[in-house]
C-alpha positions in Angstrom: 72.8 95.9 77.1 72.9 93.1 74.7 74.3 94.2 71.4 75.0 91.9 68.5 78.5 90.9 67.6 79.3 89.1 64.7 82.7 87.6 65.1 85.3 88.0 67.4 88.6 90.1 66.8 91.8 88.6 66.1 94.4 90.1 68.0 97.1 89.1 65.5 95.2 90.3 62.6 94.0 93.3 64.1 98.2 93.8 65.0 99.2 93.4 61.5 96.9 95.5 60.1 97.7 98.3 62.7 101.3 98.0 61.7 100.5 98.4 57.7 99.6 101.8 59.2 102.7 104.0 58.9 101.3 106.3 61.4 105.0 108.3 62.3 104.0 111.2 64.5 101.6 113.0 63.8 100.6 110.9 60.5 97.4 108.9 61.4 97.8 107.1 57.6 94.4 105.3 58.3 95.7 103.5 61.8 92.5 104.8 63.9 90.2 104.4 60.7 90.9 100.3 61.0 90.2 100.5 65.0 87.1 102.5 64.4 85.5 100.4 62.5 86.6 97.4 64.2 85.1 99.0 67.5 81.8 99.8 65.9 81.7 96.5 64.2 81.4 95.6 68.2 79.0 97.7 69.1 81.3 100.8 70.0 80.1 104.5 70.1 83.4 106.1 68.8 84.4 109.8 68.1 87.3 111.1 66.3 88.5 114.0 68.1 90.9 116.2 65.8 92.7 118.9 68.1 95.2 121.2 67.5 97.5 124.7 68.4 99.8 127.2 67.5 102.6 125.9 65.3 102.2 122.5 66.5 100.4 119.7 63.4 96.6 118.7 63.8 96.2 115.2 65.9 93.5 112.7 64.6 92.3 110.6 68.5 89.5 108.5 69.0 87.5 108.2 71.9 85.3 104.9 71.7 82.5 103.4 74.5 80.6 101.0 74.6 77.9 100.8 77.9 76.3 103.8 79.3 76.8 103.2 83.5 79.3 102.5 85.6 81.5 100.9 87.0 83.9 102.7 84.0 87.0 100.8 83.2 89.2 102.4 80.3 91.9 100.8 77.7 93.9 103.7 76.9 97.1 103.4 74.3 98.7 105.2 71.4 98.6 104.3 67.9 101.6 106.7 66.5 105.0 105.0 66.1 108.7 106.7 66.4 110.4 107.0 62.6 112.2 103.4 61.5 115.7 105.2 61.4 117.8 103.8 58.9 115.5 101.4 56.4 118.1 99.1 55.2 119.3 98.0 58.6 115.5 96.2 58.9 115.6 92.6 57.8 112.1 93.3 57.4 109.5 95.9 55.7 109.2 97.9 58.8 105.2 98.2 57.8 104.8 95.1 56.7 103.8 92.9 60.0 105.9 90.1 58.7 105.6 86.7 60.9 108.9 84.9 61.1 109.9 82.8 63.3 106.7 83.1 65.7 107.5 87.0 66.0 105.7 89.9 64.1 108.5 92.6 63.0 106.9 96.1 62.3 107.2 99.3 63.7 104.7 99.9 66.8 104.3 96.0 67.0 105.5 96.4 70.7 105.3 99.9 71.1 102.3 99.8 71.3 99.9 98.5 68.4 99.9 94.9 69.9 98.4 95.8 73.1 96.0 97.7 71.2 95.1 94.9 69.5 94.7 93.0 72.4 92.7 95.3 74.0 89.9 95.2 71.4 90.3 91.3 70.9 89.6 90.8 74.6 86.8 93.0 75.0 85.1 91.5 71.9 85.0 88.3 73.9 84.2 89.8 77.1 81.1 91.5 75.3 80.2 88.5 73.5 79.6 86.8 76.5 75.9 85.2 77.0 75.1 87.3 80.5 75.6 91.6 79.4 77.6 93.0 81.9 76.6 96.0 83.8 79.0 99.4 83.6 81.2 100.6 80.7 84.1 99.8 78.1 85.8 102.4 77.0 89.1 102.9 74.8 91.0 105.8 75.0 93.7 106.2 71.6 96.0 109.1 70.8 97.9 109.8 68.1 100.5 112.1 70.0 102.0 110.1 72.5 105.1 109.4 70.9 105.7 113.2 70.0 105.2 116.9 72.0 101.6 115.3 73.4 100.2 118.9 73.3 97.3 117.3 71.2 96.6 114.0 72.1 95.6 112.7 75.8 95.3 116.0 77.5 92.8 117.4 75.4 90.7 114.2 75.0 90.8 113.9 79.3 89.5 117.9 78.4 86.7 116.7 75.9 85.4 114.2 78.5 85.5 116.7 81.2 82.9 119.1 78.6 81.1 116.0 77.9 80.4 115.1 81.5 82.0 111.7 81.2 83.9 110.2 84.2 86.0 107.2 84.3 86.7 105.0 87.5 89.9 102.9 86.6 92.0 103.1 83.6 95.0 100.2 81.8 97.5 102.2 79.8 99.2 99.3 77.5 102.8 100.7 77.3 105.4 98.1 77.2 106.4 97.8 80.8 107.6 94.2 80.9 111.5 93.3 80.8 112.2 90.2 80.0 109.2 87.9 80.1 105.7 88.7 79.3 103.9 89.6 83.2 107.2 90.2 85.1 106.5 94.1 85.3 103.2 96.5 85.8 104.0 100.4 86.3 101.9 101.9 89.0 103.8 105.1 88.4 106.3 107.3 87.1 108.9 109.6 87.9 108.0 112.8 86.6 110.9 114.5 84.4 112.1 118.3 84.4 114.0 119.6 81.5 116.6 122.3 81.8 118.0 125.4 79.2 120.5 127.3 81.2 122.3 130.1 79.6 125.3 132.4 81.2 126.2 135.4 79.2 129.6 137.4 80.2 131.0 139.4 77.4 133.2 138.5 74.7 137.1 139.5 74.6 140.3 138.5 73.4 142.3 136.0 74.8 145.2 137.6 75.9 143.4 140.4 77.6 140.9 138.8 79.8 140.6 141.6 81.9 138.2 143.1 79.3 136.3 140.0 79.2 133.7 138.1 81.4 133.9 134.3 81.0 130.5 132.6 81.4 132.4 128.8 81.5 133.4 128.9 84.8 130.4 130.5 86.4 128.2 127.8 84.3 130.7 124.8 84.7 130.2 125.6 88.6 126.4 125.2 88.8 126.8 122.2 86.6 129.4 120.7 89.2 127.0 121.7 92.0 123.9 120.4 90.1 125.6 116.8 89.7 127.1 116.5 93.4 123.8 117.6 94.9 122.2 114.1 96.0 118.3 115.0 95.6 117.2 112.3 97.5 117.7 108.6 98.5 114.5 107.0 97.2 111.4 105.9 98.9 109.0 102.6 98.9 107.4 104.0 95.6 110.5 105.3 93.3 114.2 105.0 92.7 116.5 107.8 93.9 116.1 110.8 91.9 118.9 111.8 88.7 120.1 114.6 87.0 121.5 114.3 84.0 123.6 116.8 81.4 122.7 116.6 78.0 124.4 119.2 76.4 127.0 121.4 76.9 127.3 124.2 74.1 130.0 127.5 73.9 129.5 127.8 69.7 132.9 129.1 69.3 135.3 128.1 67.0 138.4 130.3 67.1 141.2 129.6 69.7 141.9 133.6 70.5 138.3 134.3 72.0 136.6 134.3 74.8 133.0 133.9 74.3 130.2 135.8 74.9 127.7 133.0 76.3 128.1 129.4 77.5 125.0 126.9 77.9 123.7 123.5 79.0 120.7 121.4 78.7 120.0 118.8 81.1 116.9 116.7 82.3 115.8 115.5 85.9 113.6 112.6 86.2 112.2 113.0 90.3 109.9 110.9 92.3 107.3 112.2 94.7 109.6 113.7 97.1 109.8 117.0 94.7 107.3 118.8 92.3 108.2 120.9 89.2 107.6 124.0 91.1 110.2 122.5 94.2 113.1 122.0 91.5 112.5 125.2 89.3 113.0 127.4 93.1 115.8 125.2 93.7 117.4 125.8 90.6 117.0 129.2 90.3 118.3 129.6 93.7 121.5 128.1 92.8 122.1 129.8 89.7 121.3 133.3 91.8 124.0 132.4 94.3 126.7 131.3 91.8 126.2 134.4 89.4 125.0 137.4 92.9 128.9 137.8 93.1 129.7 137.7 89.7 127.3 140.3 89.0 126.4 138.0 86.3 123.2 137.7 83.7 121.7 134.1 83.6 118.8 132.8 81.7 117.2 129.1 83.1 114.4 128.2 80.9 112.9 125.4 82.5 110.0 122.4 81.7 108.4 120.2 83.6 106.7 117.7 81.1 105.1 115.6 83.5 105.1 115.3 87.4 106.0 112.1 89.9 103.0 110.0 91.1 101.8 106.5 91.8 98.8 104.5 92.8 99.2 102.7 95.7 98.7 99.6 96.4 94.8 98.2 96.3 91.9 96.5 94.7 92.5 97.9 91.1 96.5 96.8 91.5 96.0 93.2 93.2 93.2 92.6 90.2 95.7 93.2 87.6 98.1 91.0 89.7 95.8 88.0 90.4 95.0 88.1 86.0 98.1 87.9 85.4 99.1 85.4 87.9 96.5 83.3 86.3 98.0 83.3 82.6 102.0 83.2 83.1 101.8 81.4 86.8 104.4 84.2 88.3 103.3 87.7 89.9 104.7 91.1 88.2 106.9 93.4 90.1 105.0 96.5 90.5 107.4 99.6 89.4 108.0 103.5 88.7 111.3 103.2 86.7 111.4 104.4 82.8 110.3 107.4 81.3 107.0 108.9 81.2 103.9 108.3 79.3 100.5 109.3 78.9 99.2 107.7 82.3 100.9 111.1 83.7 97.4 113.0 82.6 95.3 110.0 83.7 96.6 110.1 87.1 94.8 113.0 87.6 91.4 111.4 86.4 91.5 108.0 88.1 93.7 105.4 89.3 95.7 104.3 86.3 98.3 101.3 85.9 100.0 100.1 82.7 101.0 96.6 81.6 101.4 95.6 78.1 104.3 93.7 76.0 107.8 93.6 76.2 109.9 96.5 75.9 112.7 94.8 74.9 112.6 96.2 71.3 110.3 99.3 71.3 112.2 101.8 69.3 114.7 100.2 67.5 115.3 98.2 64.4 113.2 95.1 64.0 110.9 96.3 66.5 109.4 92.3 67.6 106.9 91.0 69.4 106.3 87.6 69.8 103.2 85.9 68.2 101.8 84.3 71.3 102.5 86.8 73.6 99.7 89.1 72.1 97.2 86.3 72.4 98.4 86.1 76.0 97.7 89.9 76.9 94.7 89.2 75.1 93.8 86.3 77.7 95.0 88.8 80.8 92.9 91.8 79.3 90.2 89.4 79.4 90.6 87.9 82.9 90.9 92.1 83.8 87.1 92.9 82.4 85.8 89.8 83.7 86.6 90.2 87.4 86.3 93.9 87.4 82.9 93.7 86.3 82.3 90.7 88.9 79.2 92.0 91.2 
C-alpha cells in the first residue's frame, strides 16, 4: 500500500473547522462532511452510515479505513457537541474556533473535536511515511454519543459485524486527562444503572388517614435502605460503587391530602463486582420486602445504559504509556472513574482505551483547549501508530 498524499493535515485547522460545525445532537450541520473529505483526500475509504428507530431522530456516522489487513488499530470519537446553554455568558462565538491567548474557545473543542483532529493529522503523517506499513487505519465517528446513543456506535459495531470487518485494538479520544495533558488514560468504566421507582397507596384526606394508604413512608424506606446499603468497597480496577437520588417527586400541592403515589429517580454507577441483571434482582428484592407487608403496589422501571469493564493491564496499555511518556516526560495514571462513553460498546469488540485532552472544560461555557496541546496528542497519536505497527 503506497497511496499518494498531498499535504499533511493540520490539526489546528482541521479543529477549527470542526468547531464552525454546530453539530448539537443529533444535527451533523456538515461536521462529518469536512472529515470525509479530509480522510479521502488521504487515501481513506469512508462510508456514511445513517441509522435510525422508532421516535428517536436519524444519526449521520462515518465509518472510514484506510489498509485492507491486519494488525487493525481503530481511532474512534464523536463529533456531536452538548447545547452552549446561555450564549451571552461566552466571551466568545461558541462556533467560531476563536484563538486567544494560545487556547481555541468553541464548543466540542475539548469534547471532543480536538482529538479528532489529531487523530487524522497523525495518521496523515504516519501514512505519509516513505516505507507503507502493513495492517489497517481505521476511524470510527458518531454523531450520537453525546445524546440517547441508540444510533450511533452500536449500530456502526453492528454494520461491521454484517460487513465482516474485525478490529484488533481500538483509542477512543474522550477527554480523560485532569489537569495536565498525559496525566490520565481510562482503561475502563463503571457501568451506570438508572432507576424510576413508583409506590402507589391511595389517596385520602388528611384528617382521616385510616381511609388512606401513604406511599411516602413505604418509598422514603427503600430509599433509606438503598443509601445505607454499602455495595462494595472497591477493587484494584474501580472505585467503590454509589448510588445516588436524583429526584424525589409526590406532585401534590394541597396541604389536606394525602396522595395517591410518591416516586424517585436515582442512578448507580457499579464496577465489575455487579452486572445490571445483579442490581435489578437486588432491587426488586428490596422493594418486595418493604411493600409484602404493606400489601402494597410498586412499579421499578429500571436501565442499565452501559455495564462495568476494564482492560487489563498489557501490551496495548504499556504502548499508550511508553507514547506518552515520550512527549510530556511523565507516565499517565491508568483509571475507571467518570461516566461512561462509547468505549462501553467497544469493549465488547476489542481491547479499547481512551486518552485525549483535558476535561477540564468539556461542557461548559468557554469550552478551551489549549493550542499546543492538540499538536501534542497529535505527536502521541503518532508515536501510537508507529510502534503498533512496529514488526
Amino acid at each position: 500500500m503506497d497511496p499518494s498524499h498531498p499535504t499533511l493535515v493540520d490539526p489546528i485547522t482541521l479543529t477549527r473547522d470542526l468547531v464552525r460545525c454546530p453539530s448539537v445532537t443529533p444535527e451533523d450541520k456538515g461536521a462529518l462532511g469536512v472529515l470525509q473529505k479530509t480522510l479521502e483526500g488521504l487515501g481513506f475509504v469512508c462510508s456514511r452510515l445513517v441509522f435510525s428507530a422508532e421516535d428517536t431522530p436519524d444519526i449521520d456516522n462515518l465509518y472510514a479505513r484506510i489498509g485492507s489487513g491486519g494488525p487493525h488499530f481503530c481511532f474512534a470519537g464523536h463529533s456531536d457537541v452538548v447545547p452552549i446553554g446561555d450564549a451571552d455568558a461566552w466571551s466568545a462565538d461558541p462556533f467560531a474556533g476563536e484563538i486567544r491567548d494560545g487556547h481555541m474557545i468553541g464548543r466540542g473543542a475539548v469534547d471532543m473535536k480536538g482529538a479528532i483532529a489529531a487523530f487524522v493529522a497523525a495518521t496523515s503523517r504516519f501514512i505519509a511515511k516513505p516505507k507503507p506499513f502493513k495492517g489497517s487505519i481505521s476511524l470510527l465517528i458518531t454523531g450520537d454519543e453525546e445524546g440517547p446513543a441508540i444510533n450511533g456506535t452500536v449500530k456502526i459495531l453492528q454494520w461491521l459485524k454484517d460487513q465482516g470487518e474485525t478490529i484488533d485494538h481500538c483509542l477512543v479520544g474522550e477527554p480523560t486527562n485532569v489537569a495536565r495533558l498525559g496525566d490520565m488514560v481510562k482503561t475502563g468504566r463503571r457501568g451506570s444503572l438508572n432507576g424510576h421507582l413508583t409506590v402507589v397507596g391511595v389517596q385520602g384526606h388528611v384528617a382521616y388517614p385510616d381511609r388512606a394508604d401513604n406511599p411516602i413512608p413505604p418509598l422514603l424506606e427503600i430509599l433509606r435502605i438503598m443509601m445505607e446499603t454499602t455495595l462494595d468497597k472497591g477493587n484494584d480496577h474501580f472505585q467503590p460503587s454509589n448510588m445516588e437520588i436524583i429526584s424525589v417527586d409526590v406532585g401534590n400541592s394541597a396541604t389536606n391530602i394525602i396522595p395517591g403515589q410518591a416516586s424517585a429517580r436515582f442512578n448507580i454507577r457499579f464496577n465489575d463486582e455487579h452486572t445490571g441483571a445483579s442490581l435489578t434482582e437486588w432491587l426488586n428484592t428490596l422493594c418486595d420486602d418493604i411493600m409484602a407487608p404493606r400489601q402494597g403496589r410498586y412499579d421499578l422501571d429500571i436501565k442499565v445504559s452501559g455495564e462495568a469493564f476494564v482492560t487489563p493491564p498489557g501490551d496495548f496499555t504499556r504502548l499508550i504509556e511508553q507514547a506518552i511518556v515520550k512527549k510530556c516526560g511523565h507516565a499517565p495514571e491508568f483509571s475507571t472513574s467518570g461516566g461512561t462513553s462509547d468505549a462501553r460498546f467497544i469493549k465488547d469488540l476489542c481491547p479499547v482505551a481512551e486518552f485525549g485532552l483535558i476535561g477540564a472544560t468539556m461542557h461548559k461555557v468557554d469550552e478551551r483547549v489549549a493550542v499546543q496541546d492538540i499538536i501534542d496528542l497529535s505527536d502521541i497519536y503518532g508515536l501510537i501508530l508507529e510502534e503498533y505497527f512496529t514488526p
